[in-house]
C-alpha positions as CSV (number, residue, x, y, z in Angstrom):
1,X,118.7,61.3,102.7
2,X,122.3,62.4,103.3
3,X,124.9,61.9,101.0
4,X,128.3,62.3,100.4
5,X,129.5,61.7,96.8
6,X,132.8,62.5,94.5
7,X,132.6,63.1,90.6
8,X,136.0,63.1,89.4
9,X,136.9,64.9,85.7
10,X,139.8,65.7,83.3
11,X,140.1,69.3,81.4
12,X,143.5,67.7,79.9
13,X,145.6,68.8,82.0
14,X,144.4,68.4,85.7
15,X,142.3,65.9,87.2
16,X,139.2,68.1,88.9
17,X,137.1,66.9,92.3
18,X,133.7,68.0,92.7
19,X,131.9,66.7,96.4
20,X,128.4,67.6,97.1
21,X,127.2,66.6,100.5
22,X,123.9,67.3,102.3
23,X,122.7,67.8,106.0
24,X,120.0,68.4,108.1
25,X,119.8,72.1,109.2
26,X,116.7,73.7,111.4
27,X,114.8,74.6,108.6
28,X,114.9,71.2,106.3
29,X,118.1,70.2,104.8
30,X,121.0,71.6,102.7
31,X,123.5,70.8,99.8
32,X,126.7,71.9,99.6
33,X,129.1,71.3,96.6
34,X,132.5,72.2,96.1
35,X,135.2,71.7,93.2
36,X,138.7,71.0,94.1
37,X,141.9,70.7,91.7
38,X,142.3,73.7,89.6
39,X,145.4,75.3,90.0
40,X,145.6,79.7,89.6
41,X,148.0,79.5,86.9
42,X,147.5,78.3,83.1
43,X,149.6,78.9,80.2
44,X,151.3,81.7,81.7
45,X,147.9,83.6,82.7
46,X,147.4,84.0,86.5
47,X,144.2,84.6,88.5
48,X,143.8,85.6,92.2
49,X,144.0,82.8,95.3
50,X,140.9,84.3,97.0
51,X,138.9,85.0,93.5
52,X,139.5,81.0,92.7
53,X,138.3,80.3,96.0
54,X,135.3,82.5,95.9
55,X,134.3,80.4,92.9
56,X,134.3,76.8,93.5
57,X,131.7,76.2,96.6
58,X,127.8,76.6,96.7
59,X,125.5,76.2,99.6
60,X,121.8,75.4,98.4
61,X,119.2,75.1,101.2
62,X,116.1,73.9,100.8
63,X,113.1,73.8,103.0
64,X,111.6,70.9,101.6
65,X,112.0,67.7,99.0
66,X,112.9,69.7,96.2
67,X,112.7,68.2,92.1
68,X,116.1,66.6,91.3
69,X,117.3,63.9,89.1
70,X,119.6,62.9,91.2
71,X,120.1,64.0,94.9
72,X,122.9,67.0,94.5
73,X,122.6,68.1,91.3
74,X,121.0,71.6,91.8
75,X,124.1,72.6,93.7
76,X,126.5,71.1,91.2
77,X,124.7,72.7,88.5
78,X,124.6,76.2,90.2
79,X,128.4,75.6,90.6
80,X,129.2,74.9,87.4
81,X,127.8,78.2,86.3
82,X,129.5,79.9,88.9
83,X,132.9,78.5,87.5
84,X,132.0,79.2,84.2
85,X,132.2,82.8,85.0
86,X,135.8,82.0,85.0
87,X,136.2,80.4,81.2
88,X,138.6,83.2,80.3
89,X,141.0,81.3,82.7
90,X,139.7,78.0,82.4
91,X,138.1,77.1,79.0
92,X,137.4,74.0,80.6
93,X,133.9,75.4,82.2
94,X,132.8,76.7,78.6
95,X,131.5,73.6,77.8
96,X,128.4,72.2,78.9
97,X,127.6,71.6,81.8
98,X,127.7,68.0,82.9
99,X,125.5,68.0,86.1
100,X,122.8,69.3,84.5
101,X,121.6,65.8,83.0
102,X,121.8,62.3,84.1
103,X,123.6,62.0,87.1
104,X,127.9,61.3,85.9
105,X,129.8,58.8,87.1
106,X,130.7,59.3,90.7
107,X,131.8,57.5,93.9
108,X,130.0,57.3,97.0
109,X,131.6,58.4,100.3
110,X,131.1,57.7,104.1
111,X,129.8,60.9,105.6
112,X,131.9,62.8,107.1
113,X,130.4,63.0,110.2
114,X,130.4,59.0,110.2
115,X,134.1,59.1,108.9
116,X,135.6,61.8,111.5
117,X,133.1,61.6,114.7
118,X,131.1,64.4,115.7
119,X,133.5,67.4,117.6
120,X,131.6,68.7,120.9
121,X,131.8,65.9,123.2
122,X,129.0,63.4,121.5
């Protein structure tokens, strides 16, 4: 059940990464999403580093199989929302959001742990 998977979008101007990935944990398994690509100034309006950065990850655990359409898309749906928070600044998140349907086109990644080796002396 892990995954590690890239959507890749336009607002016009920038081209935006969302990842979600999911683990094992103690206590049943988690999903983490995070949104990469968005610079902190537009049209002369600037926002704060560390407010940008506060916006565009999510952490979902879950304890057990939990409804999805498609593995992922709780926590890129709950991250959407949280960046839309930020429309002022980026009217790209006003519209709707595109997780919460069928899954969007996306690329499938090694997992990291597979990619980079596990740190600890494994």
């Amino acid at each position: 059940m892990l995954m590690f998977k890239r959507y890749v979008m336009n607002d016009g101007h920038h081209t935006i990464d969302f990842f979600v990935h999911s683990h094992k944990t103690r206590n049943g398994f988690c999903h983490e999403a995070a949104m990469f690509g968005i610079p902190t100034e537009r049209d002369g309006k600037q926002i704060d580093f560390e407010e940008a950065l506060r916006h565009r990850y999510v952490k979902v655990p879950y304890s057990n199989r939990a409804w999805e359409s498609y593995d992922g898309q709780t926590a890129l749906t709950r991250l959407w929302d949280k960046l839309s928070e930020l429309k002022d600044f980026w009217p790209f998140f006003d519209g709707e959001n595109p997780f919460s349907g069928e899954e969007p086109v996306h690329e499938n990644l090694y997992e990291p742990d597979d990619l980079f080796g596990r740190f600890g002396g494994r």
